[in-house]
C-alpha positions as CSV (number, residue, x, y, z in Angstrom):
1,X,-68.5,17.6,16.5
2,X,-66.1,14.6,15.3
3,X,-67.9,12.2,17.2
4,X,-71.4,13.5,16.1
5,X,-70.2,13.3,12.4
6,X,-69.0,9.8,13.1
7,X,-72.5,9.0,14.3
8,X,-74.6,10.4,11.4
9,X,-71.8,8.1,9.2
10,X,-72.6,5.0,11.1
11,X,-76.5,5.3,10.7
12,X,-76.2,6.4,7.3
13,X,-74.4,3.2,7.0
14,X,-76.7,0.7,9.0
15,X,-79.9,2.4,6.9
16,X,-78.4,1.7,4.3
17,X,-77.5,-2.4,5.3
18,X,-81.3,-2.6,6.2
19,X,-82.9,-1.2,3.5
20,X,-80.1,-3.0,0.9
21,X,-79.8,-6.5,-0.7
22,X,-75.9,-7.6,0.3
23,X,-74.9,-9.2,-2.7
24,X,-76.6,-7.0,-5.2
25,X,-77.2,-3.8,-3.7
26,X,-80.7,-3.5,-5.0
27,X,-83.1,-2.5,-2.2
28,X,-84.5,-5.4,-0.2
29,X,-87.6,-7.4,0.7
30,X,-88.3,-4.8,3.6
31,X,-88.2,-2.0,1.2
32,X,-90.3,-4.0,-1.2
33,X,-92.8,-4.7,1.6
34,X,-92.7,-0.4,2.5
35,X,-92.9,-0.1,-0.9
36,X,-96.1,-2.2,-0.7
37,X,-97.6,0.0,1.4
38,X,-97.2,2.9,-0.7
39,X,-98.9,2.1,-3.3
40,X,-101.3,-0.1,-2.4
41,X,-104.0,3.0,-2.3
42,X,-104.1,3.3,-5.8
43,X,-103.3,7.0,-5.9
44,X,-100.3,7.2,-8.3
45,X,-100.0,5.8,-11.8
46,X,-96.9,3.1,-11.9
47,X,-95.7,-0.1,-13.9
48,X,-94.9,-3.1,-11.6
49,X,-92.3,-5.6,-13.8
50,X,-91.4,-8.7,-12.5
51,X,-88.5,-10.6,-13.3
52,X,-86.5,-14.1,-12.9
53,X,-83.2,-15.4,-14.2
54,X,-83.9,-18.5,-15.8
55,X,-82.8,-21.9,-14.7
56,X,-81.0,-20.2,-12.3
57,X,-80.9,-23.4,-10.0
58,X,-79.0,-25.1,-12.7
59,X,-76.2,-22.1,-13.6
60,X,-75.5,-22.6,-9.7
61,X,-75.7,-26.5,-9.8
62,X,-73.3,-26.5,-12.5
63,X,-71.1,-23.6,-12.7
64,X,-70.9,-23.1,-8.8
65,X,-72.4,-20.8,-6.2
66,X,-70.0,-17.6,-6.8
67,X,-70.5,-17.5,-10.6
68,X,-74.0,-17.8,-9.6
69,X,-73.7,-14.5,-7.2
70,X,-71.5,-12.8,-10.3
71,X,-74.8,-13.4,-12.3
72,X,-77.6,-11.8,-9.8
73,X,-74.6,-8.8,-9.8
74,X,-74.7,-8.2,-13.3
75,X,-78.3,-8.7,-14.0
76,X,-78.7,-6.3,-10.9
77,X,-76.3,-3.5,-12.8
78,X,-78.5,-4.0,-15.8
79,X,-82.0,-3.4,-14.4
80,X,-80.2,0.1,-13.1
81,X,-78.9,0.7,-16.3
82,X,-82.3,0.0,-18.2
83,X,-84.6,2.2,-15.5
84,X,-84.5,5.4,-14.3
85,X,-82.1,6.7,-10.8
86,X,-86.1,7.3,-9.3
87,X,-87.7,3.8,-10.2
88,X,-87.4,0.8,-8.0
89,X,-85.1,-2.1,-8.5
90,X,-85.8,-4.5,-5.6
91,X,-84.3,-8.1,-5.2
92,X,-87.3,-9.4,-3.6
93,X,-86.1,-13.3,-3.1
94,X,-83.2,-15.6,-4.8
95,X,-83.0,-14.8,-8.5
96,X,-86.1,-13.2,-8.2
97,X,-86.3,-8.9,-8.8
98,X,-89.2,-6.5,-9.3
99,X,-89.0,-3.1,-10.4
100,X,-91.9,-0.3,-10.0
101,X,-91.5,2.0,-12.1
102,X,-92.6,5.4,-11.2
103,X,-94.6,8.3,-12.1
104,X,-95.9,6.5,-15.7
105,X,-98.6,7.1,-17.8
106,X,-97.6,5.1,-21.1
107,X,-97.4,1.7,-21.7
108,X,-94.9,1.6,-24.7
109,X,-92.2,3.2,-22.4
110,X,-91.8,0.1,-19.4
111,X,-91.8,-2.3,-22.5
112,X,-89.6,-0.6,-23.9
113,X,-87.5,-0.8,-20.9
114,X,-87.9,-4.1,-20.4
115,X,-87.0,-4.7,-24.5
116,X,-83.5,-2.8,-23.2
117,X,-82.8,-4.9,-20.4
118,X,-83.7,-8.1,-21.8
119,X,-81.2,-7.2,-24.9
120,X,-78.6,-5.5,-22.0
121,X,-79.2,-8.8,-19.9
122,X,-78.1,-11.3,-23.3
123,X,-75.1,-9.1,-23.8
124,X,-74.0,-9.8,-20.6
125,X,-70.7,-11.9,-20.6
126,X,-70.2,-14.6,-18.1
127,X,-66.5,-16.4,-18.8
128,X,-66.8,-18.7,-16.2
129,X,-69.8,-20.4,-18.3
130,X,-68.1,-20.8,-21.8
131,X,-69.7,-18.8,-23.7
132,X,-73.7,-19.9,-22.4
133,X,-75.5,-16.6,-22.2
134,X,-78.1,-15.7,-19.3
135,X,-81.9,-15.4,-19.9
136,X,-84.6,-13.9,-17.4
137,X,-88.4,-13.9,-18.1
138,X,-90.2,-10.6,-17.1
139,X,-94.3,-9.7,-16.1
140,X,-95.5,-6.6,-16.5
141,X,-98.7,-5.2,-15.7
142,X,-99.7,-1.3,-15.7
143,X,-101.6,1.2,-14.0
144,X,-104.7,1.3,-14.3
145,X,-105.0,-0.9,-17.3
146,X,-104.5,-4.0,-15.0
147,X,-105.2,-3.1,-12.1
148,X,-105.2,0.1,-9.7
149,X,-103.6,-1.4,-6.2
150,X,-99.7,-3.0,-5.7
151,X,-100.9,-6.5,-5.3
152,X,-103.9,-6.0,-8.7
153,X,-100.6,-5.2,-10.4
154,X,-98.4,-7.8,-8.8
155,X,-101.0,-10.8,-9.3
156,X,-101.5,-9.1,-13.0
157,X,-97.4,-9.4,-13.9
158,X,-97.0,-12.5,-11.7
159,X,-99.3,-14.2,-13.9
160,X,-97.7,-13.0,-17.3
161,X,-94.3,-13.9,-15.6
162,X,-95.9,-17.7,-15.2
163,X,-97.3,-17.4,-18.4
164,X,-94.0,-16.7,-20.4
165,X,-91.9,-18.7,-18.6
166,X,-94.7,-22.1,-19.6
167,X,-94.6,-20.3,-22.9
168,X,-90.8,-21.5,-23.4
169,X,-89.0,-18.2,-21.6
């Protein structure tokens, strides 16, 4: 029985590695890409949001590669403050993230969320980079105002993404 416990542990554990994001603990690019699957039918009402820490490249040019890390942490802790325990917060490259958020019918509640975790993500407090604050841009796109399929959505919030991030961030 010990040894069958220990088992169930240990695949518990390596389900968790695969489906995770090491750094950040957010799910992963594979679960993104399951995701994908999922709701690429159409079937269910959802918000896709995504979102990139600006300038990134620089903060790890000049500040270093750990305070860098510290950074995709803490903006990682705020999109799981800012969403629900039953939406999706996926690290899907780099300083890249996207969160789908589930079961929605209302477009004023994903802003909202996203006007929290912008304000939660300027809050955040980095020492190591004197008192220069953090910034991330965010696309959002809803179903079925902008599309009915994942990738409708994604090319819908990719593009506002592009769009606020030429429009200054």
């Amino acid at each position: 029985n010990r040894v069958y416990l220990e088992n169930q542990e240990t695949q518990k554990l390596i389900c968790h590695q695969a489906e995770h994001d090491a750094l950040t603990e957010a799910l992963n690019r594979g679960s993104y890409e399951k995701l994908l699957h999922i709701y690429e039918t159409g079937d269910a009402l959802f918000a896709l949001i995504l979102i990139d820490v600006d300038i990134f490249k620089s903060v790890n040019d000049i500040y270093g590669h750990a305070v860098g890390d510290a950074i995709l942490q803490k903006v990682t802790g705020s999109l799981k403050k800012a969403f629900r325990s039953i939406d999706y917060v996926c690290r899907i490259g780099g300083d890249e993230f996207m969160v789908l958020i589930r079961n929605i019918n209302n477009g004023s509640i994903a802003e909202n969320r996203v006007k929290k975790l912008i304000d939660e993500v300027r809050s955040l407090e980095i020492p190591e980079m004197d008192g220069n604050g953090i910034t991330i841009s965010v696309g959002l796109a809803f179903s079925p105002e902008h599309g009915t399929t994942f990738m409708e959505l994604y090319r819908h919030a990719d593009t506002a993404l592009y769009q606020v991030k030429q429009g200054g961030r």
